[in-house]
DRENBA-768052 format. One line per 2 residues: number of its first residue (from 1); for each residue x, y, z of C-alpha. Coordinates in nm, 4 decimals. Example, Ala and Ser with C-alpha at 12.3 -4.5 7.8 and 13.67 -1.06 7.14 Angstrom:
2
1	1.2300/-0.4500/0.7800 ~ 1.3670/-0.1060/0.7140;
This chain:
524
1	14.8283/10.4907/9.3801 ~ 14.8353/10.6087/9.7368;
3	14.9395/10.4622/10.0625 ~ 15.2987/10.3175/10.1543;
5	15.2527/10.1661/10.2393 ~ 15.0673/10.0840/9.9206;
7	15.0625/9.6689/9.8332 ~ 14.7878/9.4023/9.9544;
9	14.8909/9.0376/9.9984 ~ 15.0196/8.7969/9.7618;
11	15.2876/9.0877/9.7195 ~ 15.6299/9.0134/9.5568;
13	15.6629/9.2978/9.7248 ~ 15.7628/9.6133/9.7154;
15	15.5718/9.8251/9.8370 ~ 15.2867/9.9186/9.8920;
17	15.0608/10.0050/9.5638 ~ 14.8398/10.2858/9.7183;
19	15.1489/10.4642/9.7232 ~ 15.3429/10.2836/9.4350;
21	15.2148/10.3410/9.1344 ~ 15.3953/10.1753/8.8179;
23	15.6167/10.2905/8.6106 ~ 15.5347/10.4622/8.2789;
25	15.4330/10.3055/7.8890 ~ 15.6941/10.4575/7.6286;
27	15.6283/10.3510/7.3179 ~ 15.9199/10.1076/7.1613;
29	15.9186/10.2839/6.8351 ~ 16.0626/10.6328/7.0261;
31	16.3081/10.4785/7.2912 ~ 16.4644/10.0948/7.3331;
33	16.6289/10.0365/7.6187 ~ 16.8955/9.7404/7.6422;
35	17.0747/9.5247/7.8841 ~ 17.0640/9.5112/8.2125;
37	16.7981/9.7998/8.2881 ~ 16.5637/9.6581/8.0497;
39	16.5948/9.3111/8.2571 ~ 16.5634/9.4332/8.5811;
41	16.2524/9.6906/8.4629 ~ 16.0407/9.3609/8.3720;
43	16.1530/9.2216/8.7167 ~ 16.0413/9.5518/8.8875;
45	15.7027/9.6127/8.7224 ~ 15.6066/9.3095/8.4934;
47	15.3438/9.2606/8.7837 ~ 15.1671/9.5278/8.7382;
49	15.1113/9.4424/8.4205 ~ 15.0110/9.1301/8.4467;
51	14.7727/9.2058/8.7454 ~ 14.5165/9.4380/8.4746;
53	14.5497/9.1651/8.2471 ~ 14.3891/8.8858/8.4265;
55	14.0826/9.0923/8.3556 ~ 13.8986/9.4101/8.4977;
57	13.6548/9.2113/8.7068 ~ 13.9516/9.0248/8.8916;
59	14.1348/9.3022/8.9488 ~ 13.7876/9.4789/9.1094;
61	13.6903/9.1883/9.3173 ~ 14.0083/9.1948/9.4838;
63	14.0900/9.5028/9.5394 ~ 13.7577/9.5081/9.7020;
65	13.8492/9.2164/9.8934 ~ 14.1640/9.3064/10.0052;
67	14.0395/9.7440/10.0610 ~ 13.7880/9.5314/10.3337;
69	14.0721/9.3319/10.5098 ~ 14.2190/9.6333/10.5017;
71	13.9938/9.8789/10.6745 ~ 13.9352/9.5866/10.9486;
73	14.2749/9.6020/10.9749 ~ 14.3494/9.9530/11.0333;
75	14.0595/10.0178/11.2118 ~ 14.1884/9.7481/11.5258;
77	14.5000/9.9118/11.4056 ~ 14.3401/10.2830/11.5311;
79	14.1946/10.1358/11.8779 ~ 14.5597/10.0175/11.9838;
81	14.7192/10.3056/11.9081 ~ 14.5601/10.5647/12.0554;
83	14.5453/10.3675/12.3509 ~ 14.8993/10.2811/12.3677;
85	15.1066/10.5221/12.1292 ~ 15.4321/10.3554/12.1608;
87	15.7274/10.3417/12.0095 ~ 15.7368/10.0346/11.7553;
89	15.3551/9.9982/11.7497 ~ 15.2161/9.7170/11.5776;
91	15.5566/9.4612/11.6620 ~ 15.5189/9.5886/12.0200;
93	15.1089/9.4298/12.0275 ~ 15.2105/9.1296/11.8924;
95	15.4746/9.1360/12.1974 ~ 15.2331/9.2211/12.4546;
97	14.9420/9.0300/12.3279 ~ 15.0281/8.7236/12.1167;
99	15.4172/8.6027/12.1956 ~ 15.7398/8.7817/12.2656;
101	15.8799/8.5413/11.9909 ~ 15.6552/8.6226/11.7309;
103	15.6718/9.0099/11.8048 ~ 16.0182/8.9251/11.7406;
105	16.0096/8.8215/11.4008 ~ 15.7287/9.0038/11.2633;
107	15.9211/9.3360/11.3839 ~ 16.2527/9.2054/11.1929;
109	16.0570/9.0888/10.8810 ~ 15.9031/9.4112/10.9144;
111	16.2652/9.6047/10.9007 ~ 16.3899/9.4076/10.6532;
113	16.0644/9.4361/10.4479 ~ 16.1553/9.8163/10.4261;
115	16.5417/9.7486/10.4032 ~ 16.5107/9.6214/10.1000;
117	16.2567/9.8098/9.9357 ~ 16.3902/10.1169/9.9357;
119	16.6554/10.0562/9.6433 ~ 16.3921/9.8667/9.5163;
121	16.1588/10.1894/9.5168 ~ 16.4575/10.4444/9.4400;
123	16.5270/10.2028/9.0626 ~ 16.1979/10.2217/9.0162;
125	16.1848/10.6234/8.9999 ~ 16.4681/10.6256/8.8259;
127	16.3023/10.3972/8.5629 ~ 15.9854/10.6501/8.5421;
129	16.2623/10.8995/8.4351 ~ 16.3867/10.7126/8.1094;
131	16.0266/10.8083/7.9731 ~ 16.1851/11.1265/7.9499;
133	16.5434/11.0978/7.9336 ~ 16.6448/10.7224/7.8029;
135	17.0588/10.8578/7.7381 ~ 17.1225/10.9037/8.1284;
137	17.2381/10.6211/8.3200 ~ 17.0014/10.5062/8.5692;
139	17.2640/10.5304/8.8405 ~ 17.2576/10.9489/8.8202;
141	16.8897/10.9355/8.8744 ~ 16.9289/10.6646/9.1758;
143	17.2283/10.9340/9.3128 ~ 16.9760/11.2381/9.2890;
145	16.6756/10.9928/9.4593 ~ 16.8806/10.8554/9.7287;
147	17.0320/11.2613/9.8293 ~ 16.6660/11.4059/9.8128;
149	16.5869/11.0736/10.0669 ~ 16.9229/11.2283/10.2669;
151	16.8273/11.5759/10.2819 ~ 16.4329/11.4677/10.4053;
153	16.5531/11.2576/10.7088 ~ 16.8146/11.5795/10.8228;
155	16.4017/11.7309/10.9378 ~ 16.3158/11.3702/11.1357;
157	15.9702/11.2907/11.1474 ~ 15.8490/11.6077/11.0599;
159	16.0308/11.6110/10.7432 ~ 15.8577/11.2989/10.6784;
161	15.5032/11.3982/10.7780 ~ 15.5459/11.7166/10.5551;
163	15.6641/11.5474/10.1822 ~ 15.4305/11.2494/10.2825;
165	15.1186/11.5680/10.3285 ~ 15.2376/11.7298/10.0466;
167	15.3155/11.4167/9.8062 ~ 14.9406/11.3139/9.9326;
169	14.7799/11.6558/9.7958 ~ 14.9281/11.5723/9.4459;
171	14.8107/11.2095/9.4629 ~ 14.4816/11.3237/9.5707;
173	14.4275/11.5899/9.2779 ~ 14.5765/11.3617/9.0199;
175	14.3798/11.0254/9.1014 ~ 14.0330/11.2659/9.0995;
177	14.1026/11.4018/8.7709 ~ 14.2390/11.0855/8.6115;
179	13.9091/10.9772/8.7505 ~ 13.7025/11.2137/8.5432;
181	13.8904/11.1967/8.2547 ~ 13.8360/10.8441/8.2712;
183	13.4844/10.8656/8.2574 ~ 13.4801/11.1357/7.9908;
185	13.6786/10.8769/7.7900 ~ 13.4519/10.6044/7.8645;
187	13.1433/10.8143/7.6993 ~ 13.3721/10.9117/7.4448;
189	13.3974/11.2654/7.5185 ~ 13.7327/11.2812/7.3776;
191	13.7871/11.4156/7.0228 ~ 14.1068/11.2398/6.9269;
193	13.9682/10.9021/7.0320 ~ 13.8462/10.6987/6.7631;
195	13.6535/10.4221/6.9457 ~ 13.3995/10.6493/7.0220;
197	13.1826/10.5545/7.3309 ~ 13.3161/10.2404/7.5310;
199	13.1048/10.1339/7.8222 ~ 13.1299/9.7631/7.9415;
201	13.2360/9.6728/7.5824 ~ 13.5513/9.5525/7.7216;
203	13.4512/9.3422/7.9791 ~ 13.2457/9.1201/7.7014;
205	13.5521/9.1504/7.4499 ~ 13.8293/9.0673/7.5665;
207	13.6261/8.9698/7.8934 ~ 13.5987/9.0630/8.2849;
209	13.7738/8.7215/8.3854 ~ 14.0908/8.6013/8.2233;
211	14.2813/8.2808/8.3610 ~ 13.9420/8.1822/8.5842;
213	14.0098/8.1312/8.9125 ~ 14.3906/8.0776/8.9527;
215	14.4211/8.5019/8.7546 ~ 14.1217/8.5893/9.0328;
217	14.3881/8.4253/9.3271 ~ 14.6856/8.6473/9.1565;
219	14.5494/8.9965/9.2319 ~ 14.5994/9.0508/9.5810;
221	14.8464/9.3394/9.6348 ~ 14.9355/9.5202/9.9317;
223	14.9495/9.8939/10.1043 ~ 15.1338/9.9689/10.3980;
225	14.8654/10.1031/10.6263 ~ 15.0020/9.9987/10.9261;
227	15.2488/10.3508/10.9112 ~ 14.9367/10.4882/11.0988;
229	15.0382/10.2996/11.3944 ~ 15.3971/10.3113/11.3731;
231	15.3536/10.6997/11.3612 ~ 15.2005/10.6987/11.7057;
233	15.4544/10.7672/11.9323 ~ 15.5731/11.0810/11.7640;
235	15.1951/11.1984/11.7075 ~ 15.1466/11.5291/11.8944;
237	14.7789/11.4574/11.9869 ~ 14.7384/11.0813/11.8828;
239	14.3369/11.0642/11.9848 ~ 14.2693/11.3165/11.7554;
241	14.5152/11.2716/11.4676 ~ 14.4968/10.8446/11.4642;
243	14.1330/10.7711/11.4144 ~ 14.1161/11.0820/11.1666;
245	14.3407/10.8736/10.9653 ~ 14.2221/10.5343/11.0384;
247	13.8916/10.6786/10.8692 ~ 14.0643/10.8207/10.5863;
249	14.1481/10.4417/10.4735 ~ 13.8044/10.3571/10.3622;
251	13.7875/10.6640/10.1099 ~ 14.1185/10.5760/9.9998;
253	14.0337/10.2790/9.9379 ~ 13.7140/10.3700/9.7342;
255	13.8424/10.5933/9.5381 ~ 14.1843/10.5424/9.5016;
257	14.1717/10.1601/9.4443 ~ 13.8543/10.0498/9.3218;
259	13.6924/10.3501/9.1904 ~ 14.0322/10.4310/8.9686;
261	14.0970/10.0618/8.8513 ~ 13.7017/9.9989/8.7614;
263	13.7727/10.3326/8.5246 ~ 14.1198/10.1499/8.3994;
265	13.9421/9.8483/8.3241 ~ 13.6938/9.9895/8.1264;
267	13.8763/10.2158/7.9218 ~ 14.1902/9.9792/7.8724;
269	14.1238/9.6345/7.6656 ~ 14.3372/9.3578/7.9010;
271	14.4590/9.1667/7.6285 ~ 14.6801/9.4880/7.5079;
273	14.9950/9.4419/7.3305 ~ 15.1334/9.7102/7.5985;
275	15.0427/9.4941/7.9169 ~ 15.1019/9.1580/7.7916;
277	15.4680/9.2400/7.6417 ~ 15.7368/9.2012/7.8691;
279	16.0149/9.2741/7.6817 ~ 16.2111/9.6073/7.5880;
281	16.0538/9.9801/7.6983 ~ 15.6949/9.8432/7.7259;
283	15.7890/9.7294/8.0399 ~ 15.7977/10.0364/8.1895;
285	15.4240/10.1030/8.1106 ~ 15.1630/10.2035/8.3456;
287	14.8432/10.1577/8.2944 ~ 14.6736/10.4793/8.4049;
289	14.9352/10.6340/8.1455 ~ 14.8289/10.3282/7.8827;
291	14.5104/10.4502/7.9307 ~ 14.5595/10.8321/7.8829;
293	14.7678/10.7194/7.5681 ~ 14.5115/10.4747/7.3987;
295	14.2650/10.7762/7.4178 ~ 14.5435/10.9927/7.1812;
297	14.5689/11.2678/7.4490 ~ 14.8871/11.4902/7.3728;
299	15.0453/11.5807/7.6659 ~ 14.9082/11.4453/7.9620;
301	15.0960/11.0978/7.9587 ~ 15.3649/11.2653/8.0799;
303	15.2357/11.5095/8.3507 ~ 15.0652/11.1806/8.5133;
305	15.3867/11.0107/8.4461 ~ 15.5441/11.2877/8.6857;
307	15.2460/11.1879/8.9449 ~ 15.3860/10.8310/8.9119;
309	15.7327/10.9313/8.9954 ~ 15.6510/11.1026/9.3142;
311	15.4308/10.8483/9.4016 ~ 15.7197/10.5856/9.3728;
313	15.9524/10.8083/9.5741 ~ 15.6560/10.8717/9.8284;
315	15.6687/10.4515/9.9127 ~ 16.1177/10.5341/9.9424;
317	15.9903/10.7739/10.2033 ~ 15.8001/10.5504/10.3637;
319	16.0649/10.3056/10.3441 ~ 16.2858/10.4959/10.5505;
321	16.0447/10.5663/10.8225 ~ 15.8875/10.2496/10.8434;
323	16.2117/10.0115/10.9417 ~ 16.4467/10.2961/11.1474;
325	16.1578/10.3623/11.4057 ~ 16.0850/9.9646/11.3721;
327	16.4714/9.8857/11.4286 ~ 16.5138/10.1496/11.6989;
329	16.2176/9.9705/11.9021 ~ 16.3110/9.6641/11.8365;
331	16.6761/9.7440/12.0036 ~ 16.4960/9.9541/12.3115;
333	16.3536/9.5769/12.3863 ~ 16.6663/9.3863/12.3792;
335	16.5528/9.2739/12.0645 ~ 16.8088/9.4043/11.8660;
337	17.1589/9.5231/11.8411 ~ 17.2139/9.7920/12.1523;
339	17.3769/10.0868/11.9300 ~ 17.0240/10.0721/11.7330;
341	16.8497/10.2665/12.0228 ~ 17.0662/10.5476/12.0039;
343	16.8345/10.9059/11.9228 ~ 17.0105/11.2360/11.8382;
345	16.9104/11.5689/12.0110 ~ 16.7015/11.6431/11.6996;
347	16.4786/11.2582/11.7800 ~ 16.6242/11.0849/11.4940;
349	16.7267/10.7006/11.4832 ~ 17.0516/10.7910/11.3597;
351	17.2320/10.4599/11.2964 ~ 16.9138/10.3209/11.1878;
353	16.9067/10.5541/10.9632 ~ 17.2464/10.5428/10.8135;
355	17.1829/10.1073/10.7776 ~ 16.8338/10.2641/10.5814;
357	17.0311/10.4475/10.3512 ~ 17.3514/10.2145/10.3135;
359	17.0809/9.9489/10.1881 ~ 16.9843/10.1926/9.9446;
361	17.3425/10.1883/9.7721 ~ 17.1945/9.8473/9.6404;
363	17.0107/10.0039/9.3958 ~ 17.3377/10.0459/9.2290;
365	17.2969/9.6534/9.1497 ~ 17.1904/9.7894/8.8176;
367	17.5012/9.8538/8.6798 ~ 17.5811/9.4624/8.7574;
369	17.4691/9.2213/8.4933 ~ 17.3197/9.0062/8.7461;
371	17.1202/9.3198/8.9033 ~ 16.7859/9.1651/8.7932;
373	16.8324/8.7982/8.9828 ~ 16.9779/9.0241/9.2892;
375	16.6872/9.2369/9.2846 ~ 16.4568/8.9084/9.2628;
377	16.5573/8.7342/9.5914 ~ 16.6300/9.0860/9.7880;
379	16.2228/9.1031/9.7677 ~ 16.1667/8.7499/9.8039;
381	16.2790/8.8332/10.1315 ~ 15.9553/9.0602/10.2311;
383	15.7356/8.8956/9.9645 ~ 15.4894/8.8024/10.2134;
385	15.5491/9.0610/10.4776 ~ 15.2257/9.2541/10.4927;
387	15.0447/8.9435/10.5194 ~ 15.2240/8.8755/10.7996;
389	15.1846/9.2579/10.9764 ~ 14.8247/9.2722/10.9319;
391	14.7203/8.9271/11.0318 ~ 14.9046/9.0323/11.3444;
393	14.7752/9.3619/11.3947 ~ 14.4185/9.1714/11.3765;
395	14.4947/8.9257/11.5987 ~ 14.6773/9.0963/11.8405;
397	14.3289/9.3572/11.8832 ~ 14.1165/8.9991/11.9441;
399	14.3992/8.9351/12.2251 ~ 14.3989/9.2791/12.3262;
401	14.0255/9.2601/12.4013 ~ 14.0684/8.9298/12.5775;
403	14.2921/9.0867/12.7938 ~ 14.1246/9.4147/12.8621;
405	13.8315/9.1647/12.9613 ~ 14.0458/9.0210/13.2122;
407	14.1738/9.2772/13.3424 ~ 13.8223/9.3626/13.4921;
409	13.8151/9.6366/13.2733 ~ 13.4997/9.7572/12.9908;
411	13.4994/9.8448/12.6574 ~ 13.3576/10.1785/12.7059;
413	13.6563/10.3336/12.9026 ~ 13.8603/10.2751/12.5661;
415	13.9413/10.6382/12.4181 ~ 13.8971/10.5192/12.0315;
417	13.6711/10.2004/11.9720 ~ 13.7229/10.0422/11.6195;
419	13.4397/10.0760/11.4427 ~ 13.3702/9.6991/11.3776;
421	13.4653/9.5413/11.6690 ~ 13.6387/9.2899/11.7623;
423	13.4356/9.1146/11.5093 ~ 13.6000/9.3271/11.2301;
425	13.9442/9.1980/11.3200 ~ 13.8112/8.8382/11.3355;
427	13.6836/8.8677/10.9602 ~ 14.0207/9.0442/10.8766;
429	14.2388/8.7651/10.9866 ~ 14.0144/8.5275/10.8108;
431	14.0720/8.7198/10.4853 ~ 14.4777/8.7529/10.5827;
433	14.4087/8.3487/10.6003 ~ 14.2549/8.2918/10.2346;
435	14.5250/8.6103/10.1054 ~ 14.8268/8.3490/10.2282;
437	14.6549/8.0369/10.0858 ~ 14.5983/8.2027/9.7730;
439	14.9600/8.3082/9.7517 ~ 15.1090/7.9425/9.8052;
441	14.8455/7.8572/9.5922 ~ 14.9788/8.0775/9.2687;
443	15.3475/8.0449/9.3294 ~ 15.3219/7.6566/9.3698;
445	15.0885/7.6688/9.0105 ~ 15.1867/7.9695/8.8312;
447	14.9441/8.0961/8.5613 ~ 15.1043/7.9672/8.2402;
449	15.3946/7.7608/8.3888 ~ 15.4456/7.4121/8.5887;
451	15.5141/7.3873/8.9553 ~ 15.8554/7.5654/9.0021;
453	16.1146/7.5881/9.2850 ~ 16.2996/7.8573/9.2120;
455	15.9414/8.0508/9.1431 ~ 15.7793/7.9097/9.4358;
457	16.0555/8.0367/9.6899 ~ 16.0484/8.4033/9.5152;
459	15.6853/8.4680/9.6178 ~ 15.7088/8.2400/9.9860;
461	16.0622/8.3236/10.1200 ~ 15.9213/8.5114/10.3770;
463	15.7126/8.2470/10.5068 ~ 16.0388/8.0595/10.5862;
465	16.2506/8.3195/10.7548 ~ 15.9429/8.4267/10.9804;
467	15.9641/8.0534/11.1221 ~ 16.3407/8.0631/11.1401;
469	16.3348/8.4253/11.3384 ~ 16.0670/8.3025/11.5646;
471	16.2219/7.9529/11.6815 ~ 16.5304/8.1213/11.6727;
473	16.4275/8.3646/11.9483 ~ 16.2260/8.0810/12.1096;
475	16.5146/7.9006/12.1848 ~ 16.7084/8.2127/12.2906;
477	16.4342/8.3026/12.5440 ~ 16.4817/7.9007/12.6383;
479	16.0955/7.8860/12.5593 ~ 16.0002/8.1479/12.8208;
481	15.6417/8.2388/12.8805 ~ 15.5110/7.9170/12.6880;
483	15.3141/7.9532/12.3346 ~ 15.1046/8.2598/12.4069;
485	15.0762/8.5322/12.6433 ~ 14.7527/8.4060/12.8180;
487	14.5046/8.6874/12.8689 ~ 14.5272/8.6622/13.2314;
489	14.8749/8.7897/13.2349 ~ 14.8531/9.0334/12.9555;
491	14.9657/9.3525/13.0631 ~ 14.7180/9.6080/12.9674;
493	14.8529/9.9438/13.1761 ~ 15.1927/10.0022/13.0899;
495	15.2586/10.2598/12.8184 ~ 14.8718/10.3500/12.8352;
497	14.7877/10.7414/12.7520 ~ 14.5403/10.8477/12.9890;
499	14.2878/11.1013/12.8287 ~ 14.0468/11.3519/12.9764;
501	13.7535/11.4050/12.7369 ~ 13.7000/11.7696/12.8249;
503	14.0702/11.8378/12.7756 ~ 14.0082/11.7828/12.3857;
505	13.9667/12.0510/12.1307 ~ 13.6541/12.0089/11.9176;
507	13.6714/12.1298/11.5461 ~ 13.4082/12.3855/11.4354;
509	13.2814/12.2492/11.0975 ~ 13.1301/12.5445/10.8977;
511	13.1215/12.5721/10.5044 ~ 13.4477/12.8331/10.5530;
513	13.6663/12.5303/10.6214 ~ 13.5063/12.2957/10.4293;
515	13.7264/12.2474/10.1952 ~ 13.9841/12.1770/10.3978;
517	13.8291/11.8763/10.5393 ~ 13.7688/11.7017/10.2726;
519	14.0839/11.7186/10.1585 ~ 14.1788/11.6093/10.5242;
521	13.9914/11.3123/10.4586 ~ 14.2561/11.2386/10.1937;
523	14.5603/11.3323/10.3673 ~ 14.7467/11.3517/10.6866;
């Protein structure tokens, strides 16, 4: 439900699902939708689907897999970028600390990731809106979307900061009560439900494990976390404000992701009619709203279906901050087209943001009977993007300390130390590892279906054009610097923020403020 960047791996990928949440169930006896909407809604969320009805216990394991890999992840994430809040972030470690080359195309995979998920994210919301309204044509809604998108990048990074704080509150208030509703439900607190109380029953009937091990391998799904990092630059007061969010992942994580979808899968059977169908309106369903609706609650479906909207323009946002300030960088390093650099007075990318929001016109593709298969291999594109980002962000910290080493220089004099370790971004590049091979793994031997190319390629196009965009620049750079920056020559000064530990502010905690940090713990 929350967080960009809100997917974690074996992503198709659109964003990610912290902050994407699916769109809405309406039932097929009060609206049908038809032609090409209808197609490309099963292309857009048939995933989600699909990923509650391997089974509640899959879906738990791995988000509690994937919420570890994460944390490790952000948390070498948090020690970089205090220490070196620069512009481009995360592509501009893997430059320093792992290759020039593959800086190169993880920072262009990285744009293009976000290129093409915006008018992936902007159809989306306007598919939540059909729940309401199924006689408007989803290009009015996509029109609306793609001005509000407009209007938020006219207040540069502050515009962004403020809908992503205030988009966060809702999330936050939303997820907690769905939470305790679901539990009500679950004891069968509910007057209009007729099951009565629940428990585990439906992890014995229909079962916690459907598909065995190949469904298990199919629920990895991705969040953008690494927006913490690419934030840093434009952070007034980055030693403060970056490891306050860094440590906001893990309760995000606990609640948002496991805590929430151990409620879903308990209160929702996973061989439903509504999840398995993949034709017509159910679709659009989501299963937090399934789950509302299976309890007979008037109402409520569609105030969390509003939740589910914002959260899906939230991740459009996102989109448009994550790959202008990644573009922008990328330029600044000769990495890119020159005109790319440019910043108005006000600090906005501007032509990056202008080639954001002229990708977002392809969400028109809708109105084209071939919009689906479009759609389809525009995210094949980024399918395995955050795979890529955070097994670099991991890596590059394990070079990063390899070089500070070097250097002659100790891990104490670091201003934010990631909590694990380097040992922490060792694990989480081992579980980026067993992510990627159980990606190939399910798009080489789809659940249900034999080996298939055209299937394959949708889920591991990435893979391909990260190898092309690195030997490409390899050979531009006539093989420059050899295969790795070697720790030796790792430059570990330039772009560093000094910091004087009396120079910073220390927050009273007293009950009076209280409130407001916890829900800081939440939110930016």
């Amino acid at each position: 439900m929350d967080d960009k960047s809100a997917h974690l791996p074996g992503k198709d990928h659109s964003p990610s699902d912290d902050e994407k949440a699916p769109p809405p169930y309406v039932a097929p006896s009060d609206h049908e939708t038809t032609g090409d909407v209808r197609g490309l809604s099963r292309a857009l969320q048939g995933r989600h689907m699909q990923m509650i009805a391997i089974g509640p216990a899959s879906v738990l394991l791995g988000f509690i897999i994937i919420g570890a890999m994460m944390l490790f992840t952000i948390q070498a994430l948090g020690e970089l970028a205090v220490l070196y809040p620069v512009n481009g972030a995360f592509y501009m470690y893997a430059v320093r600390f792992i290759d020039p080359a593959w800086g190169f195309a993880m920072g262009w995979e990285y744009a293009i990731n976000w290129l093409v998920i915006l008018p992936f994210e902007i159809t989306a919301a306007g598919i939540t809106i059909s729940y309401w309204r199924d006689d408007i044509n989803i290009g009015v809604w996509i029109a609306v979307f793609l001005f509000a998108l407009v209007v938020v990048q006219v207040f540069a990074v502050r515009g962004y900061g403020e809908v992503e704080f205030a988009l966060g509150i809702i999330k936050v208030v939303a997820v907690t009560g769905f939470i305790i509703l679901g539990i009500i439900i679950d004891c069968g607190g509910v007057p209009t439900d007729d099951r009565g109380y629940i428990g585990a029953r439906y992890w014995h009937d229909p079962g916690a494990f459907r598909n065995g091990f190949k469904g298990f391998c199919t629920v990895f799904v991705t969040a953008g976390t690494e927006l913490v990092g690419l934030a840093a630059a434009e952070a007034e007061n980055p030693r403060r404000t970056l490891p306050r969010a860094t440590r906001q992942v893990f309760w995000r994580i606990t609640i948002f992701y496991v805590l929430s979808l151990f409620l879903v899968g308990l209160i929702l059977r996973s061989d439903s009619e509504d999840l398995l169908g993949s034709s017509g309106a159910n679709t659009k369903a989501s299963p937090f709203v399934l789950a509302i609706q299976a309890a007979k609650i008037k109402a409520l479906p569609s105030i969390f279906n509003v939740v589910i909207t914002l959260s899906v323009l939230s991740v459009a946002n996102s989109a448009t901050f994550g790959s202008t300030r990644t573009m922008q960088a990328l330029s600044l390093r000769g990495m890119g087209p020159k005109f790319l650099s440019y910043v108005d007075p006000q600090g906005r990318p501007l032509w990056c943001i202008v080639i954001q929001l002229l990708f977002g016109l392809l969400a028109f593709i809708n109105e084209a009977s071939t919009g689906k298969q479009i759609f389809n291999w525009l995210l094949a594109l980024s399918a395995l993007n955050n795979l890529f980002v955070w097994g670099s962000i991991n890596l590059a910290h394990i070079r990063f300390r390899q070089g500070w080493a070097a250097s002659g220089r100790s891990v104490s004099e670091l201003p934010y130390q990631a909590s694990f370790g380097v040992a922490g971004s060792y694990i989480g590049l081992f579980l980026n590892w067993v992510a990627l091979i159980a990606t190939f793994y399910t798009s080489l031997f789809p659940i249900g279906a034999s080996p298939n190319a055209k299937a394959f390629f949708e889920s591991m196009l990435a893979l391909p054009l990260a190898i092309a965009l690195y030997l490409g620049w390899k050979l531009y750079i006539r093989g420059a610097g050899g295969l790795y920056v070697k720790a030796h020559q790792m430059d570990v000064t330039t772009g560093m923020r000094e910091f004087d530990p009396d120079d910073e502010p220390k927050e009273e905690k007293t009950l009076r403020n209280l409130p407001a940090r916890i829900m800081h713990s939440f939110v930016y």
